[in-house]
C-alpha positions as CSV (number, residue, x, y, z in Angstrom):
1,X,9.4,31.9,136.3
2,X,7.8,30.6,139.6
3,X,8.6,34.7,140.8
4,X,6.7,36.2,138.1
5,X,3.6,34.2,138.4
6,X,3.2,34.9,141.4
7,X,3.9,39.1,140.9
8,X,1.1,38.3,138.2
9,X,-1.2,37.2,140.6
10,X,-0.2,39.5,143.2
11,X,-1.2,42.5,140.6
12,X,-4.5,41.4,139.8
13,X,-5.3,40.8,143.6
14,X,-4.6,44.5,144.3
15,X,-6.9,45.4,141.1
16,X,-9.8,43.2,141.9
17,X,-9.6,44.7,145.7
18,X,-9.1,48.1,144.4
19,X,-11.9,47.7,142.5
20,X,-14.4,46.2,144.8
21,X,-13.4,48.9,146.8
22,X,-14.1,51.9,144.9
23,X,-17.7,50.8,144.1
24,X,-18.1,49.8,148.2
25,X,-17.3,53.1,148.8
26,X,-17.9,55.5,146.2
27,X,-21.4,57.7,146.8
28,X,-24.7,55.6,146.5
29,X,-27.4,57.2,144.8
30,X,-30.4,56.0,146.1
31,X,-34.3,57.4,145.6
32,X,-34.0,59.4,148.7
33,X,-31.2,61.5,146.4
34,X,-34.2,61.8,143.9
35,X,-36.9,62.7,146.7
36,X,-34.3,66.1,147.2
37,X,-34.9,67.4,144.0
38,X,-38.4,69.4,143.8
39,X,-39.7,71.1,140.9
40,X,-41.9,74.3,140.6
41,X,-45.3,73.9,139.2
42,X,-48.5,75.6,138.4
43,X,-51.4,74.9,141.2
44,X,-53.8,76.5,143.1
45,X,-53.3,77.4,146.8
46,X,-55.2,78.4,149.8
47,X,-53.8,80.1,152.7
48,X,-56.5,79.7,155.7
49,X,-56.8,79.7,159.3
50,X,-58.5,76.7,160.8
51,X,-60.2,75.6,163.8
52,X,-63.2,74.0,165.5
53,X,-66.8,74.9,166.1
54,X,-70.6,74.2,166.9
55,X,-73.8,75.7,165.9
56,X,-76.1,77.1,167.2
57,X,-79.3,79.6,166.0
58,X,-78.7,83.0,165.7
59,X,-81.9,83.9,167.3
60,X,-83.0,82.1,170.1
61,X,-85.2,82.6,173.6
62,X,-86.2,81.0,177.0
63,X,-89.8,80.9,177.1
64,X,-90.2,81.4,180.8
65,X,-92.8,82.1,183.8
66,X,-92.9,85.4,185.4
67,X,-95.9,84.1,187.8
68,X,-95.6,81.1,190.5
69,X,-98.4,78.4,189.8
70,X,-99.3,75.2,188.0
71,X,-98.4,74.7,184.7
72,X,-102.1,73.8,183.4
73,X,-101.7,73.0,179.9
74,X,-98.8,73.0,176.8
75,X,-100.5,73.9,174.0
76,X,-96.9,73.0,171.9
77,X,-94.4,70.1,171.0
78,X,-91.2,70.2,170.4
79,X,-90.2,70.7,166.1
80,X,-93.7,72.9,166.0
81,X,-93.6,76.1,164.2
82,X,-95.2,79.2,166.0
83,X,-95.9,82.2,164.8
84,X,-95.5,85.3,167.1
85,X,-98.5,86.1,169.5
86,X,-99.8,82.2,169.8
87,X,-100.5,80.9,172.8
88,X,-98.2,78.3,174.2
89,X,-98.9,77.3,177.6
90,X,-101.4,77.9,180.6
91,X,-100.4,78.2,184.1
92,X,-103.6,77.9,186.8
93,X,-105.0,81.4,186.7
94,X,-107.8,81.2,189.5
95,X,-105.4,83.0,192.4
96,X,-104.5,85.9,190.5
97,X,-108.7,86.1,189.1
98,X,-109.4,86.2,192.7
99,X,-106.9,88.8,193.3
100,X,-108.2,91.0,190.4
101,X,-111.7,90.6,191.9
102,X,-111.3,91.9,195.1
103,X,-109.0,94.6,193.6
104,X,-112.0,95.6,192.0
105,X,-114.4,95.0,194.5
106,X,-112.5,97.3,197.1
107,X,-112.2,99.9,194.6
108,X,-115.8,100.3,194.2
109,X,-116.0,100.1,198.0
110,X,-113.9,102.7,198.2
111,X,-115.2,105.4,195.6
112,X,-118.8,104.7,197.6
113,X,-116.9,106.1,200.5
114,X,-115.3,109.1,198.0
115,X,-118.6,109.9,196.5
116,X,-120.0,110.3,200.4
117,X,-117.3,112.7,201.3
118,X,-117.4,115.0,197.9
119,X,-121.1,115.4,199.5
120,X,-119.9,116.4,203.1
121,X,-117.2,118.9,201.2
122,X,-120.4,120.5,199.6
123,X,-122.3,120.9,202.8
124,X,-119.5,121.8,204.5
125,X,-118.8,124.8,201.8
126,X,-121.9,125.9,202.3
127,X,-121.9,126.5,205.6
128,X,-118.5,128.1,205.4
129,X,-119.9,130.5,203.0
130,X,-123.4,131.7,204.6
131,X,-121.2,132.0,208.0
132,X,-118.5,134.1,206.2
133,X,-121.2,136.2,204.7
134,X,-123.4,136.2,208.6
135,X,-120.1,137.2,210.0
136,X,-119.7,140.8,208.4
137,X,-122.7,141.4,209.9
138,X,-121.8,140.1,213.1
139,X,-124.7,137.8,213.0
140,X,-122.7,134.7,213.5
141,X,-120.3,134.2,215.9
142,X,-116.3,134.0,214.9
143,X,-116.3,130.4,217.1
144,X,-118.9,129.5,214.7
145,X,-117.0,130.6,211.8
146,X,-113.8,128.9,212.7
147,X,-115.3,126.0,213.1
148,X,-117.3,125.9,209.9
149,X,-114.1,126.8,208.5
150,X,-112.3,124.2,210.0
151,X,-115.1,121.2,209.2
152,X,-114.4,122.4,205.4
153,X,-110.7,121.8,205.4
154,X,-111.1,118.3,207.3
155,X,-113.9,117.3,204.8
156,X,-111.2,118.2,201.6
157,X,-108.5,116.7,203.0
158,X,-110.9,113.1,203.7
159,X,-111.8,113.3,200.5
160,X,-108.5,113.5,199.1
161,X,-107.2,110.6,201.3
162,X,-109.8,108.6,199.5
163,X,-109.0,109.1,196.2
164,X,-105.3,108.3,196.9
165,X,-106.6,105.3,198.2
166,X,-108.3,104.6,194.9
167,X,-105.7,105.5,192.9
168,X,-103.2,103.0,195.1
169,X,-105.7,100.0,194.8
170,X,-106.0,100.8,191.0
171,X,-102.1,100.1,190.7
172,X,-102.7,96.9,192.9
173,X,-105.1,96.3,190.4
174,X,-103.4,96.8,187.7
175,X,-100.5,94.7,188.6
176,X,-102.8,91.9,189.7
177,X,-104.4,92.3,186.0
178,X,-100.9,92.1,184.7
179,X,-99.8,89.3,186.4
180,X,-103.1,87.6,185.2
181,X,-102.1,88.3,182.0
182,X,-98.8,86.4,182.5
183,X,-100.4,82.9,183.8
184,X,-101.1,83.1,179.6
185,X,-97.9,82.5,177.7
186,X,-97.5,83.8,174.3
187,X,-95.1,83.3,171.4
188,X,-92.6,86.6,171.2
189,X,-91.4,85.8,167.6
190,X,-92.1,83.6,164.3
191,X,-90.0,80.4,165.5
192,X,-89.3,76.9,166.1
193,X,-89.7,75.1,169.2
194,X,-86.3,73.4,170.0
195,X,-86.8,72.7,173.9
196,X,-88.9,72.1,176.5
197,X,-88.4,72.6,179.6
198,X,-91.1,71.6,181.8
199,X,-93.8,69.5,181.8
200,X,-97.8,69.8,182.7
201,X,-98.8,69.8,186.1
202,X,-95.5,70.9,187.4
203,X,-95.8,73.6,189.3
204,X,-93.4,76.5,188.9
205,X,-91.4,79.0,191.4
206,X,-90.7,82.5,189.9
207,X,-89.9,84.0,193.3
208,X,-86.3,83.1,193.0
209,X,-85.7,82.8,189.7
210,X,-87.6,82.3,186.2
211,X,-88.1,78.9,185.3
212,X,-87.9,77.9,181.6
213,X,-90.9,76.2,179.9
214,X,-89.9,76.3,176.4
215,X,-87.0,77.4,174.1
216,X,-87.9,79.1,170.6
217,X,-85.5,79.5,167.8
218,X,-85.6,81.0,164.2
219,X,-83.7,78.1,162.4
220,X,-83.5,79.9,159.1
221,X,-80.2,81.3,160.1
222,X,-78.0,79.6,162.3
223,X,-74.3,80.7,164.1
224,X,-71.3,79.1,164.2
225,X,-69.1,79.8,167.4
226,X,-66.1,78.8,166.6
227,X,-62.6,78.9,169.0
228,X,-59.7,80.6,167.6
229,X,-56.1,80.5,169.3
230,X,-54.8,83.9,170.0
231,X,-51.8,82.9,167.5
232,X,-54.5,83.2,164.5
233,X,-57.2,85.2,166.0
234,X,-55.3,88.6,165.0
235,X,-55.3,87.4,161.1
236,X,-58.9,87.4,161.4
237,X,-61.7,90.3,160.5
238,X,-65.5,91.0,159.8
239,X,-66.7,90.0,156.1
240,X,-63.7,87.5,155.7
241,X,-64.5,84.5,153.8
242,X,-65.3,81.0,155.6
243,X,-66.1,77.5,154.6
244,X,-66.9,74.6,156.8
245,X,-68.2,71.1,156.8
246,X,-69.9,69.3,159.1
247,X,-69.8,65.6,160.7
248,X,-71.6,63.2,158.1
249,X,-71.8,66.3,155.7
250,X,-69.7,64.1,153.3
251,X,-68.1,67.1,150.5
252,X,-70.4,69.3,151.1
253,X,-69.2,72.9,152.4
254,X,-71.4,75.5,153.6
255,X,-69.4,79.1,153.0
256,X,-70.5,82.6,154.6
257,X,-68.8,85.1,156.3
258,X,-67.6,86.2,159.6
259,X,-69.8,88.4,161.4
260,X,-68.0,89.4,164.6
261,X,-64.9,88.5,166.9
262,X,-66.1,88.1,170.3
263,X,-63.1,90.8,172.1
264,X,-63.4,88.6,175.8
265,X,-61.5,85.1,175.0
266,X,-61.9,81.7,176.8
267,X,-59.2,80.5,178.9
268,X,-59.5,76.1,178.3
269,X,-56.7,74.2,180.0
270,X,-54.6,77.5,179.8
271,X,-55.3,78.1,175.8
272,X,-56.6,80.8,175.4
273,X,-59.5,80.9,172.7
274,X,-61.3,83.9,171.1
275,X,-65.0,83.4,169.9
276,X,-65.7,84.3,166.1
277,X,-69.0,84.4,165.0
278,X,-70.1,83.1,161.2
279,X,-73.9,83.2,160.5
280,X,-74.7,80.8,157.3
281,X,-78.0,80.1,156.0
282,X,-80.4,77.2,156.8
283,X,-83.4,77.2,154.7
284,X,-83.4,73.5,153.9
285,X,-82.8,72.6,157.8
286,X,-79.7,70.5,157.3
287,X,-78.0,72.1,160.0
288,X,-78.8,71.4,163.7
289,X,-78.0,72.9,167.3
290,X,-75.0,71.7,168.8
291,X,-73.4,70.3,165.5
292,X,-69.6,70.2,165.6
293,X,-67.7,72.2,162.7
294,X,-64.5,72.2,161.0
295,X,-64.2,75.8,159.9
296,X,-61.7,77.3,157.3
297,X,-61.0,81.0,157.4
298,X,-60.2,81.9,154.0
299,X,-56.6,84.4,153.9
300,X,-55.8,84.6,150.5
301,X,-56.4,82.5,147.4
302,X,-55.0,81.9,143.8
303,X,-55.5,79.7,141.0
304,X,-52.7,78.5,138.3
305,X,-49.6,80.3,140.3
306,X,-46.6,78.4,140.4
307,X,-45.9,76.2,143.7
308,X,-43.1,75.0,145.5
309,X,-43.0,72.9,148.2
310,X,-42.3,74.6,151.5
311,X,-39.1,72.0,151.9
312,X,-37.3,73.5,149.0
313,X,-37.4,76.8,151.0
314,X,-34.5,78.1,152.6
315,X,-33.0,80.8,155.5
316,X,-35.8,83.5,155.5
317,X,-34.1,86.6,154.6
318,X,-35.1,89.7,156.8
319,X,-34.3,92.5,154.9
320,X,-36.4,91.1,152.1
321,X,-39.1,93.6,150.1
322,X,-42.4,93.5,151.9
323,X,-44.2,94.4,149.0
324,X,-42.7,91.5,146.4
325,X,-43.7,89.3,149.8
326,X,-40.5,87.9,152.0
327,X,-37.9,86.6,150.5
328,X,-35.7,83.0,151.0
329,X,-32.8,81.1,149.3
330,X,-33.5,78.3,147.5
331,X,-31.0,76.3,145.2
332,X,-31.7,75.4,141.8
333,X,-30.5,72.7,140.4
334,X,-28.9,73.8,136.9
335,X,-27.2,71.7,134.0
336,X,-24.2,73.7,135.4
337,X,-24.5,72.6,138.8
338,X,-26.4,73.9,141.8
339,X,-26.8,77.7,141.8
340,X,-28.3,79.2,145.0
341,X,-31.4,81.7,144.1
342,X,-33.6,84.5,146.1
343,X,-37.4,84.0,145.5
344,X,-40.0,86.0,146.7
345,X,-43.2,83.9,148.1
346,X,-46.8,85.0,147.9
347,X,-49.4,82.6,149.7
348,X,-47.8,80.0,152.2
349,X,-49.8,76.4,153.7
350,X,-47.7,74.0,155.9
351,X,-46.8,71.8,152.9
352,X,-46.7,74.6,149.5
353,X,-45.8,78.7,148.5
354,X,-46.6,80.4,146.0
355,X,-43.3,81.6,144.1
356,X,-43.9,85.2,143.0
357,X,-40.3,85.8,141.4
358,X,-36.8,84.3,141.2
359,X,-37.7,80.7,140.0
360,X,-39.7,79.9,137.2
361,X,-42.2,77.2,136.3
362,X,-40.3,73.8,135.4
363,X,-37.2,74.5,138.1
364,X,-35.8,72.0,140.1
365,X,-34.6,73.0,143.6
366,X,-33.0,71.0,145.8
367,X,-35.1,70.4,149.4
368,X,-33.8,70.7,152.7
369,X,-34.5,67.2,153.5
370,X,-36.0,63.9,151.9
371,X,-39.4,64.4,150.6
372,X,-42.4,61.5,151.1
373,X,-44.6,60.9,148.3
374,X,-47.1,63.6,149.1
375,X,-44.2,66.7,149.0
376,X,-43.9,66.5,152.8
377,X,-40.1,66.8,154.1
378,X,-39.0,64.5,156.3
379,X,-35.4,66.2,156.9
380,X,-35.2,69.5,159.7
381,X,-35.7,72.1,157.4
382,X,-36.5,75.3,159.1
383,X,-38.6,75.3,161.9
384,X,-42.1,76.8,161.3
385,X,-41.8,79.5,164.1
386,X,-39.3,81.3,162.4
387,X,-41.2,81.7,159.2
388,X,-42.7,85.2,158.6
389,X,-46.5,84.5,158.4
390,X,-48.0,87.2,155.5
């Protein structure tokens, strides 16, 4: 009796620790098995490039001196609008007057003297002639002919030596004139001022280089420079579509196009940077010089496609048709089980793709590693280098 009490207890021992057990350890599902499953749905999706930038205007100059002097007088402040031809500044003009004077004074000098000499080449014709004629009848001597002869030549050739002299201080002249022109400084286009340089009273060296009074700048228009790595730079042409925003631009987005992509990059801590130029317009002046940008080159764009996120993707497959967009396994998760699939994808960002064929809308696949709450993985998955960019 005492025996089979205690194979009683004996059995339901083993039970109880068979039991306990099974459930310790039988697979635990848990809501990191639920963040595997993803399922495809209709979105929109952008595929961009992006990267950073600063503005600057599209037209711009450096209003400088061509002429060493005294900066006399600014006739501008910065924020002013000029139009083109109005005068701007005033460097100290009296040297260069002075210059233009005697110019003119030693031109006048000087055809006094020319004047004088066109009358000796008269005379001096003259004489040559009534000897020539007094010679065929050997009524002059030929001494006297030679030298009449002579004294006509000499007088020509003085005379011509003083018109080249003229005509030499004339270009002194008009140089001087020109550089008197320059101690006046003039707007070259319909503008803005956005800089200056230097101040009155300064006085300014344009020997050895030309110093910089103002800066003008048409701030209807303005350029974005912005730096693009040569990993993206080759996705990139003219007329493509760009948006950017700005720092304290809240949601507003300015869009445009790109103009041009500068062919000589930037080398920058050994990256090597390519300039791409986007003009955008600025008729209500909210965009300044030297504002920082976050710029989004537009790829490709569709609305209401289905999505998948990138996770879910699987092996790229390389013999995949180009023209249905490269292909990857994905695994579906079916009533029947889990059934392994090749999709074609369309549009790709770092976090969705666009699913052309082989899944439709409502699938679940499984993801290559536990997904956060924002469709991010957080397994391995498949590196993004090896993913064919489209």
């Amino acid at each position: 009796m005492i025996a089979n009490r205690f194979l009683w207890f004996f059995l339901m021992l083993l039970l109880v620790g068979g039991t306990v057990g099974y459930q310790w350890l039988k697979p635990k599902e848990s809501k990191d098995e639920n963040n595997n499953i993803v399922m495809v749905a209709l979105g929109d999706i952008e595929e961009n490039v992006t990267a950073q930038g600063k503005l600057e205007p599209k037209e711009f100059v450096d209003v400088g001196a061509q002429v060493t002097g005294q900066l006399q007088k600014i006739y501008v402040q910065i924020g002013d609008n000029v139009s083109a031809g109005q005068l701007l500044a005033q460097i100290d003009p009296r040297i260069y007057a002075a210059r233009v004077q005697a110019d003119e004074a030693n031109i006048k000098n000087l055809q006094a003297q020319l004047v004088g000499q066109q009358a000796g080449v008269v005379f001096a014709r003259q004489q040559f002639e009534r000897n020539r004629e007094l010679l065929a009848s050997n009524s002059v001597s030929r001494q006297d002919y030679q030298n009449s002869e002579f004294n006509l030549k000499n007088a020509v050739a003085t005379a011509a030596s003083i018109q080249a002299q003229v005509e030499q201080v004339q270009s002194t002249l008009t140089g001087d004139k020109t550089n008197l022109g320059y101690t006046k400084i003039y707007a070259s286009m319909d503008s803005t001022v956005v800089d200056q340089k230097a101040r009155a009273g300064q006085t300014l060296n344009a020997n050895q280089q030309t110093p910089t009074i103002l800066q003008l700048a048409k701030l209807d228009t303005m350029t974005v420079r912005a730096q693009v790595a040569e990993a993206d730079v080759m996705r990139l042409r003219p007329d493509l579509p760009v948006y950017f925003s700005t720092l304290g631009s809240g949601e507003r987005r300015w869009h445009a196009k790109v103009r041009q992509i500068l062919p000589t990059p930037q080398v920058i801590n050994n990256v090597v940077l390519y300039d791409v130029l986007v003009d955008v317009d600025n008729h209500d002046r909210q965009l300044m010089t030297g504002m920082s940008t976050q710029m989004f080159f537009v790829l490709g764009k569709a609305e209401r496609v289905p999505l998948v996120p990138v996770a879910a993707l699987g092996a790229p497959m390389l013999n995949g048709d180009n023209q249905s967009g490269a292909a990857y396994r994905v695994k579906e998760v079916t009533a029947q089980g889990i059934q392994e699939k090749t999709v074609h994808i369309g549009l790709r960002t770092r976090r969705f793709a666009e699913i052309r064929d082989g899944v439709a809308v409502g699938a679940k696949l499984q993801a290559l590693g536990r997904m956060d709450d924002k469709g991010k993985s957080k397994g391995q998955g498949y590196p993004m280098a090896k993913v064919p960019r489209l």
